[in-house]
C-alpha positions as a Python dict, from the first residue, in 0.01 Angstrom:
ca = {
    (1, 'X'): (0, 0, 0),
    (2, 'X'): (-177, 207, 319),
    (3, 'X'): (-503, 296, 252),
    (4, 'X'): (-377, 692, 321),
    (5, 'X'): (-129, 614, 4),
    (6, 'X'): (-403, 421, -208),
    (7, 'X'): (-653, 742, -127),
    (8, 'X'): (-397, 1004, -208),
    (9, 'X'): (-306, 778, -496),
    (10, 'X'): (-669, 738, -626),
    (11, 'X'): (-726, 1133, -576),
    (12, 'X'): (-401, 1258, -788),
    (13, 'X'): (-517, 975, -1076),
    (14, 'X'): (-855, 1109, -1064),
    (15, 'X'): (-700, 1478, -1112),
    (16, 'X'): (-472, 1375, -1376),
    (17, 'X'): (-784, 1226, -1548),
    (18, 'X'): (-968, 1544, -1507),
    (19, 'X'): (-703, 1756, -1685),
    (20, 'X'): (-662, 1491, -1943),
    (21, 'X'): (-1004, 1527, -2005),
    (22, 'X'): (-1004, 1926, -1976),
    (23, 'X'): (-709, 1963, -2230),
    (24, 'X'): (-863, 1754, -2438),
    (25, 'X'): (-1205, 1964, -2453),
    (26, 'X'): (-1009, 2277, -2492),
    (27, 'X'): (-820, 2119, -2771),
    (28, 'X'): (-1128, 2038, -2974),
    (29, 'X'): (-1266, 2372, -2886),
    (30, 'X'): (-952, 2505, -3039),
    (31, 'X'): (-968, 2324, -3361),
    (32, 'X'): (-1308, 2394, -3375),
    (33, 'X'): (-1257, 2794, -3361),
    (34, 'X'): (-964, 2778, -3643),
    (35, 'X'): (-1152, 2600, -3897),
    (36, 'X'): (-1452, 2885, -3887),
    (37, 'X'): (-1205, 3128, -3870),
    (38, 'X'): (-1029, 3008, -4148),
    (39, 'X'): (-1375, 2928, -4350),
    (40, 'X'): (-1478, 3307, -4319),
    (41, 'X'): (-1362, 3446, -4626),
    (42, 'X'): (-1460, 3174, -4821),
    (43, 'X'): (-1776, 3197, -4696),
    (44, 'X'): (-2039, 3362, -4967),
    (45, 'X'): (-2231, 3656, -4884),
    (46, 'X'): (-2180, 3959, -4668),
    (47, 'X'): (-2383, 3866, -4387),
    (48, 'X'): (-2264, 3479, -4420),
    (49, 'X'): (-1947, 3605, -4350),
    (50, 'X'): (-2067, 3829, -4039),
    (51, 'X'): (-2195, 3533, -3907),
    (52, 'X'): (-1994, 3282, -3962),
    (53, 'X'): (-1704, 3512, -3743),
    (54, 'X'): (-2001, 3601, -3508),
    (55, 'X'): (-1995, 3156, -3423),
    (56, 'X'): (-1625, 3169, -3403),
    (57, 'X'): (-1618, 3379, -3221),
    (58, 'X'): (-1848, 3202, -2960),
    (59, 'X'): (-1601, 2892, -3034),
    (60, 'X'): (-1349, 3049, -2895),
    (61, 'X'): (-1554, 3081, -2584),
    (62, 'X'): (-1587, 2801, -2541),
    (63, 'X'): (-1268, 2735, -2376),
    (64, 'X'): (-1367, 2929, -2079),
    (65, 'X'): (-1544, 2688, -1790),
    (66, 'X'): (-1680, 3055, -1694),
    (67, 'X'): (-1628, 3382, -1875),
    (68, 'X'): (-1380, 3626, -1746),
    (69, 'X'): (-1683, 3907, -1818),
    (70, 'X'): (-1858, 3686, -1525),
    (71, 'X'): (-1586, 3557, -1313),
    (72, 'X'): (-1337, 3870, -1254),
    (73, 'X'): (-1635, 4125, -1278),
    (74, 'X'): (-1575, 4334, -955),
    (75, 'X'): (-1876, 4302, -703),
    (76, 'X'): (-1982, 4333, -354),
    (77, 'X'): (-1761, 4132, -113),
    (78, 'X'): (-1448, 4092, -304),
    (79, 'X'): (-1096, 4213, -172),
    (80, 'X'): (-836, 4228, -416),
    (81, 'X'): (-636, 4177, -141),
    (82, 'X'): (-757, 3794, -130),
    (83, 'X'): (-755, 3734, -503),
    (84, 'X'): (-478, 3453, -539),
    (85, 'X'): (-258, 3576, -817),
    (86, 'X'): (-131, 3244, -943),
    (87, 'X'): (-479, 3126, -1027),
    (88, 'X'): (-656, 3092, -1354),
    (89, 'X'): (-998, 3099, -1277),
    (90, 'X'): (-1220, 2973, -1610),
    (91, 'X'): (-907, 2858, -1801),
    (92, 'X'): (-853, 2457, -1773),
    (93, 'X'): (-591, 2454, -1977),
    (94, 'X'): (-223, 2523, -1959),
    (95, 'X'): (65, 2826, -2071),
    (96, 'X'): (75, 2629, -2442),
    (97, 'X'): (-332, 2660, -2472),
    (98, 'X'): (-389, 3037, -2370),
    (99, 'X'): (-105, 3165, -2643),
    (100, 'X'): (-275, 2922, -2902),
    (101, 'X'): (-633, 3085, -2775),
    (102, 'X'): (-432, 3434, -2788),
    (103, 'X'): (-298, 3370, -3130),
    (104, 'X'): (-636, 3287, -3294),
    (105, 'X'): (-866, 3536, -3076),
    (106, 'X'): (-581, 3842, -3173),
    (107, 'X'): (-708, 3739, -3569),
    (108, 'X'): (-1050, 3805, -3455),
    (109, 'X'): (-963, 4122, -3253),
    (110, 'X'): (-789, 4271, -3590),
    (111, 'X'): (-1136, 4153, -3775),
    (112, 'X'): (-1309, 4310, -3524),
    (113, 'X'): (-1125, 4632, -3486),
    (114, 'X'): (-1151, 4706, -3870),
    (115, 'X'): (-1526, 4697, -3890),
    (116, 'X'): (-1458, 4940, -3588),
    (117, 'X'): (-1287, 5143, -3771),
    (118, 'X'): (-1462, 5164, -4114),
    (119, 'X'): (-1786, 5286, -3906),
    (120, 'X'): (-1621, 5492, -3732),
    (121, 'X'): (-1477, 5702, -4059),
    (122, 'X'): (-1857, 5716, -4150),
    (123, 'X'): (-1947, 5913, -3861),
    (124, 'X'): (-2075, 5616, -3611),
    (125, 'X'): (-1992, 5732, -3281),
    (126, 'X'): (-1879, 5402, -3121),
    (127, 'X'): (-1538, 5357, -2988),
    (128, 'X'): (-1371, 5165, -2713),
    (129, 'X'): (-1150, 5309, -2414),
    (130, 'X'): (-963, 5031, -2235),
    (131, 'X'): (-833, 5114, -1874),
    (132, 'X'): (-542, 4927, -1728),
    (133, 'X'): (-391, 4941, -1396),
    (134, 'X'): (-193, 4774, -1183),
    (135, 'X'): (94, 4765, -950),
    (136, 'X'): (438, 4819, -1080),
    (137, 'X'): (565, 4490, -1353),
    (138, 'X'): (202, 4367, -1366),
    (139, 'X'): (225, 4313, -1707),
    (140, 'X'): (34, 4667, -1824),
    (141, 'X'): (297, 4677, -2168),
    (142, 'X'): (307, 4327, -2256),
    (143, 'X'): (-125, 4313, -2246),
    (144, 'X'): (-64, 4595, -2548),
    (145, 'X'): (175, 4390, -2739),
    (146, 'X'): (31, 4081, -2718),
    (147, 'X'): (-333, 4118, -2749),
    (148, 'X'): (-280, 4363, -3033),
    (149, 'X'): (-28, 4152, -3211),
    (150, 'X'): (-230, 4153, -3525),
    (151, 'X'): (-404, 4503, -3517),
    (152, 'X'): (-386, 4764, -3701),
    (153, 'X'): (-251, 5084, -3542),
    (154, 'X'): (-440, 5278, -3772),
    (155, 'X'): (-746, 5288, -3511),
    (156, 'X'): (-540, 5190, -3197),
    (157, 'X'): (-438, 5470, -2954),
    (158, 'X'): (-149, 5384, -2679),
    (159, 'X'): (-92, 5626, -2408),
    (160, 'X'): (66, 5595, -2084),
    (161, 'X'): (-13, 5857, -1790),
    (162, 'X'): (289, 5962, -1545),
    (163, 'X'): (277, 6201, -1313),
    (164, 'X'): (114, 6532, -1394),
    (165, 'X'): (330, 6819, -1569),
    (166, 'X'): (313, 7163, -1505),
    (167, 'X'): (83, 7266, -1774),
    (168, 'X'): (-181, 6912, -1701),
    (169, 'X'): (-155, 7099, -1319),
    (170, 'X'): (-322, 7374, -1434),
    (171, 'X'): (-679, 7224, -1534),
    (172, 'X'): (-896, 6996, -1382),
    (173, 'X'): (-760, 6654, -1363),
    (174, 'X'): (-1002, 6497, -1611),
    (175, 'X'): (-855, 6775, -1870),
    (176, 'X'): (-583, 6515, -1955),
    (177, 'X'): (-780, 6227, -2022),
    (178, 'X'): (-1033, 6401, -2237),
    (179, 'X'): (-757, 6485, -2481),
    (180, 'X'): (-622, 6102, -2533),
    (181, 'X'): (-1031, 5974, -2552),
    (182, 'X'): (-1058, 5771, -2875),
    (183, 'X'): (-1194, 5885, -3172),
    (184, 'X'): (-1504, 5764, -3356),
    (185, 'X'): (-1414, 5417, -3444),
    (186, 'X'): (-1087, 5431, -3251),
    (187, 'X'): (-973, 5196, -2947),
    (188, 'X'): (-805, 5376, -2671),
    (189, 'X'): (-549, 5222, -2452),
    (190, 'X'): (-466, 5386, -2118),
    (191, 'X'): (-161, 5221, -1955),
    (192, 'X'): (-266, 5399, -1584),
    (193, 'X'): (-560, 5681, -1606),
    (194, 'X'): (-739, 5935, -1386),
    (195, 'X'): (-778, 5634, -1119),
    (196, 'X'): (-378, 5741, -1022),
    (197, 'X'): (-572, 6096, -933),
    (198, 'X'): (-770, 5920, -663),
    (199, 'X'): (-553, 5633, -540),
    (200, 'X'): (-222, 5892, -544),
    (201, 'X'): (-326, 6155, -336),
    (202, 'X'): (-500, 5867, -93),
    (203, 'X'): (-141, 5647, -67),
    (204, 'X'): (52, 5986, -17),
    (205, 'X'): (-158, 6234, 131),
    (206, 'X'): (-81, 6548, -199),
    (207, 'X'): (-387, 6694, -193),
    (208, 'X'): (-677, 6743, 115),
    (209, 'X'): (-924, 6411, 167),
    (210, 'X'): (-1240, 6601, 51),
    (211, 'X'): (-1050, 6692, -262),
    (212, 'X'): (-935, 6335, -388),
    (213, 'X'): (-1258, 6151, -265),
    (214, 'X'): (-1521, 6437, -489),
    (215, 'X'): (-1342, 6313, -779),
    (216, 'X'): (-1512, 5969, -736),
    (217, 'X'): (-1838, 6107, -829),
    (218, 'X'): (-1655, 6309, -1077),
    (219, 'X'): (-1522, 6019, -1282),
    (220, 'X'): (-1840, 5823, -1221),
    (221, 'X'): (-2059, 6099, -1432),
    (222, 'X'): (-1716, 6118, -1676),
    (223, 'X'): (-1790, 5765, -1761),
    (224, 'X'): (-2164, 5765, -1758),
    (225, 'X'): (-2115, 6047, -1989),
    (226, 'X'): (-1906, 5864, -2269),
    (227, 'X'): (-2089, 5522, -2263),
    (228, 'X'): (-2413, 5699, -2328),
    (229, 'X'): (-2255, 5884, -2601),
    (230, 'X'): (-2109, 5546, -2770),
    (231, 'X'): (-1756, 5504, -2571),
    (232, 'X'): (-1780, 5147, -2405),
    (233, 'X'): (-1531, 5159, -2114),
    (234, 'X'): (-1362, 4835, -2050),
    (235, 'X'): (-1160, 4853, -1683),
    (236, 'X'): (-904, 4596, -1616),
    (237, 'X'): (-691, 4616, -1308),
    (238, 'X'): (-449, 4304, -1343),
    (239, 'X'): (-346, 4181, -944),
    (240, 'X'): (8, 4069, -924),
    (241, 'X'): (183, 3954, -632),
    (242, 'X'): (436, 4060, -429),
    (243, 'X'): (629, 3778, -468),
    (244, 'X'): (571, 3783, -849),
    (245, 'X'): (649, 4142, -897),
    (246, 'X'): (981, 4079, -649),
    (247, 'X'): (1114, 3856, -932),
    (248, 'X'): (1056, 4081, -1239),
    (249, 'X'): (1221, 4334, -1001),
    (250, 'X'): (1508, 4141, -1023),
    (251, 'X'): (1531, 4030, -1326),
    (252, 'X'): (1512, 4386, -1462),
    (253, 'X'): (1826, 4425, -1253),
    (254, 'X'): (2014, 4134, -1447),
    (255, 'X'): (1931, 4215, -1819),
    (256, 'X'): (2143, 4528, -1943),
    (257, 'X'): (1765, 4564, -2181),
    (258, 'X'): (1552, 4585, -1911),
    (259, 'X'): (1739, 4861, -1700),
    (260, 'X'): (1564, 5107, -1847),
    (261, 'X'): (1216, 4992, -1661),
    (262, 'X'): (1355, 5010, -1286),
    (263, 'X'): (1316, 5335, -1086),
    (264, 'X'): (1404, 5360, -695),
    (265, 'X'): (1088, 5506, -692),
    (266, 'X'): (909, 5200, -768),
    (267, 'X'): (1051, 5037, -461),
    (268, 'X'): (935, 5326, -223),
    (269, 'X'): (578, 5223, -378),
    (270, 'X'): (627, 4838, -276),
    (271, 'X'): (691, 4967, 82),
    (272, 'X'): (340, 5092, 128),
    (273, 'X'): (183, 4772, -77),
    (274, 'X'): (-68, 4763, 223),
    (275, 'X'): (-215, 5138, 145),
    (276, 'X'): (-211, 5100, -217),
    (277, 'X'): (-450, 4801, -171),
    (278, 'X'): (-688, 4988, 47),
    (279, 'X'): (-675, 5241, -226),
    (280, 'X'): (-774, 5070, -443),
    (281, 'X'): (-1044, 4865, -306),
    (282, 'X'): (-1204, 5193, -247),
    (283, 'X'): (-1171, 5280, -623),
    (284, 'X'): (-1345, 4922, -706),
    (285, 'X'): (-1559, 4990, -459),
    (286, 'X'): (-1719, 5339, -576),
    (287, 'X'): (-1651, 5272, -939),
    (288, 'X'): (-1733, 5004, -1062),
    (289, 'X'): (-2047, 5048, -1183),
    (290, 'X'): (-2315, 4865, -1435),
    (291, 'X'): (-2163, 5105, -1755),
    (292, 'X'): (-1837, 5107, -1669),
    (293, 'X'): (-1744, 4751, -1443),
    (294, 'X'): (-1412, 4750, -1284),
    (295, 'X'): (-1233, 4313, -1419),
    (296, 'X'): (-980, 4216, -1135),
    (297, 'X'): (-772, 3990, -1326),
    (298, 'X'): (-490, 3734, -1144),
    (299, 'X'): (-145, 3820, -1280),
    (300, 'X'): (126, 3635, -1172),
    (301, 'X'): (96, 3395, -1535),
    (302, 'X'): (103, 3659, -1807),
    (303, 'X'): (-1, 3438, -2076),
    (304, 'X'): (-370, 3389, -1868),
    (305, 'X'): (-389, 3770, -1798),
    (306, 'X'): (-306, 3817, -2153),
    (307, 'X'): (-578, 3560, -2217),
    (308, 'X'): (-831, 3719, -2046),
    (309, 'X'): (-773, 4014, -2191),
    (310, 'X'): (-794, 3943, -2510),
    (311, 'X'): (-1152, 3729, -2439),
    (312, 'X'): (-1317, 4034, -2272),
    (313, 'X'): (-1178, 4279, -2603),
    (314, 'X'): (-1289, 4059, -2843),
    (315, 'X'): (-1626, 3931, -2707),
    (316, 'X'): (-1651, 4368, -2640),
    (317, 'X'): (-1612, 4437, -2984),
    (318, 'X'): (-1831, 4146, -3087),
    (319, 'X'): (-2145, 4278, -2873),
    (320, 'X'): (-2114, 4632, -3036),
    (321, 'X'): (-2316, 4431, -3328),
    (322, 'X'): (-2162, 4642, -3587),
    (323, 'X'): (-2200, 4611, -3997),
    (324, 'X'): (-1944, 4692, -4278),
    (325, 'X'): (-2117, 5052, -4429),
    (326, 'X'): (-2286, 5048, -4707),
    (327, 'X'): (-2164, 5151, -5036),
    (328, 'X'): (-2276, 5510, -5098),
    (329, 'X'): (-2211, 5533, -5487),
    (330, 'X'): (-2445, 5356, -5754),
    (331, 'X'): (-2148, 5096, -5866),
    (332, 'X'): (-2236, 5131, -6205),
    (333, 'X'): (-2188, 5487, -6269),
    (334, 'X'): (-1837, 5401, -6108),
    (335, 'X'): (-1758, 5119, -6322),
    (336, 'X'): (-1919, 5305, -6647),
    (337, 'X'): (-1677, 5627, -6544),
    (338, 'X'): (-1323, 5403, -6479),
    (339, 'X'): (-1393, 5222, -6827),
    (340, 'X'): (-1448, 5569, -6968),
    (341, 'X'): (-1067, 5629, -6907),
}
C-alpha cells in the first residue's frame, strides 16, 4: 500500500472512529433524557417535578456539540447566501437520532406548552410568536406538524399569510398581524409574516423604495413593543437549496396528493432566487435584533431543521421560568362542600 492510500486510509478510519464515538455520546445522552422524562411524574413534590423536567430538559441538550440558539443566531458577517444547506451544524448524529431527539423533546414541548397555557388563563401575559420563512418547499408545514406532534391545539395558533386581500389593503400592513398575535398563554405560529411586506415589494418593485424600507423601523418598534409586554418572538428563516427545493418541485409533480402545493407562480419566484436573497439579507440585516434575533437554519435534511426547531422552542419555553398557579380556593371548604352533596 502507497503511503497516499495508507494516509487517506488512516484519515477515513480515524473519521469513522470519530462518528462511532459521536453516536455513541448522543446515544447515552438520549437514554439519559428518557429516563428523567419518564421519572417526572413519579417524582414527589411540585417543585421536584419542575425540576426534575427543568434537568431533562438540559439532557436533551446535550446532544448539541453547540446550541442552535448560538450557532444559527444571525450576526454580523453572515450571508445566507453562503450557508451550506446540507449541513448540520451542532448535530453529530444521524436522520435516526434527530427524530428520536424530536420524539422525546415534542413530550417536553407539550409539558411545556401547558404550564404556558394554565398561566396564561390566569392573566400572565406571556406568550410566544414563532416566525417562519423561507423559500418555497423549505419545509415551513412539516416544522408545524412535527414539532407540535404532541401539543395541544388548545393554546397553539397556525396561520399562514398570502398575499394581501382587499380589505388587509386598506390598513397599515402591521393591521394583519396584530389580529393573529397570540393570546395570553398562547403560541403563535406564522407560516410567512409582515417580513413578505418588506422583501415583496423589494424582489418586485409594488410599492416606492422609501415606502418598503420605513417599514424596517416599523417592525423593529412592533417587536420591541410585544417582547417588553411578555410576547417572546422566536424568528426562524429555514435556507433550502436550489437544488433541494428543485426536487420537492418535482416530486410534487409526480404524487396526484401533492398537486395541490405547486403554483406556476412559485417557479416565476425561483427565477429571481438571486434578488430574493439580497432581500433578505437586508431583512437579517436590519432586524435581527437582541429581543427579537433572526435563526438561519440549513434545510435541505428536514429531520435536522425539524430538530433545531424543536431545541430552540423547547429550551424558549423552558427560560420563560414559569410555575403551575396556585390554587385559589381553601381545599377544604371544597372538599367539605362536594361531601355535602
Amino acid at each position: 500500500m502507497g503511503k497516499d492510500s495508507k494516509d487517506a486510509k488512516d484519515i477515513r478510519d480515524g473519521k469513522e472512529r470519530k462518528e462511532g464515538r459521536d453516536r455513541r455520546l448522543i446515544d447515552r445522552a438520549l437514554d439519559a433524557a428518557l429516563d428523567s422524562v419518564s421519572s417526572i411524574d413519579n417524582s414527589g413534590t411540585l417543585s421536584e417535578r419542575m425540576a426534575r423536567a427543568a434537568k431533562s430538559s438540559d439532557l436533551l441538550s446535550m446532544v448539541w456539540s453547540l446550541p442552535p440558539a448560538q450557532r444559527l443566531m444571525f450576526h454580523k458577517g453572515v450571508r445566507v447566501d453562503g450557508i451550506d444547506t446540507t449541513d448540520t451544524p451542532g448535530f453529530e448524529g444521524d436522520r435516526e437520532d434527530g427524530e428520536r431527539f424530536i420524539d422525546i423533546s415534542s413530550s417536553e414541548i407539550a409539558r411545556f406548552q401547558k404550564l404556558l397555557y394554565a398561566n396564561g388563563v390566569k392573566g400572565v401575559r406571556r406568550r410566544l410568536l414563532i416566525v417562519l420563512q423561507g423559500m418555497d418547499a423549505s419545509g415551513k408545514g412539516g416544522i408545524v406538524r412535527h414539532v407540535f406532534r404532541q401539543g395541544d391545539p388548545m393554546g397553539i395558533h397556525y396561520h399562514g399569510f398570502g398575499k394581501p386581500s382587499e380589505e388587509e389593503l386598506k390598513h397599515d400592513f402591521l393591521w394583519r398581524i396584530r389580529r393573529e398575535l397570540p393570546q395570553n398563554g398562547w403560541i403563535a405560529v406564522f407560516d410567512r409574516s409582515h417580513y413578505e411586506d418588506i422583501v415583496m415589494p423589494h424582489v418586485y418593485g409594488t410599492y416606492p423604495e422609501e415606502v418598503w424600507r420605513a417599514r424596517y423601523d416599523e417592525i423593529n418598534r412592533f417587536e420591541r413593543d410585544l417582547t417588553a409586554d411578555g410576547c417572546t418572538v422566536l424568528k426562524i428563516f429555514l435556507v433550502v437549496g436550489r437544488d433541494e427545493q428543485k426536487r420537492h418541485f418535482l416530486g410534487r409533480l409526480e404524487d396526484p396528493t401533492k398537486f395541490w402545493k405547486f403554483d406556476e407562480s412559485d417557479l416565476d419566484a425561483r427565477e429571481r432566487w438571486d434578488d430574493y436573497m439580497a432581500a433578505w439579507q437586508e431583512v437579517f440585516e436590519r432586524t435581527s435584533t437582541p429581543a427579537a434575533p433572526w435563526y438561519l437554519v440549513p434545510a435541505d435534511n428536514r429531520w435536522y431543521s425539524r430538530a433545531v426547531v424543536s431545541e430552540l422552542l423547547r429550551t424558549t419555553l423552558k427560560n420563560m421560568n414559569l410555575t403551575w398557579p396556585p390554587l385559589e380556593v381553601d381545599p377544604d371548604a371544597v372538599r367539605r362542600r362536594l361531601e355535602a352533596e
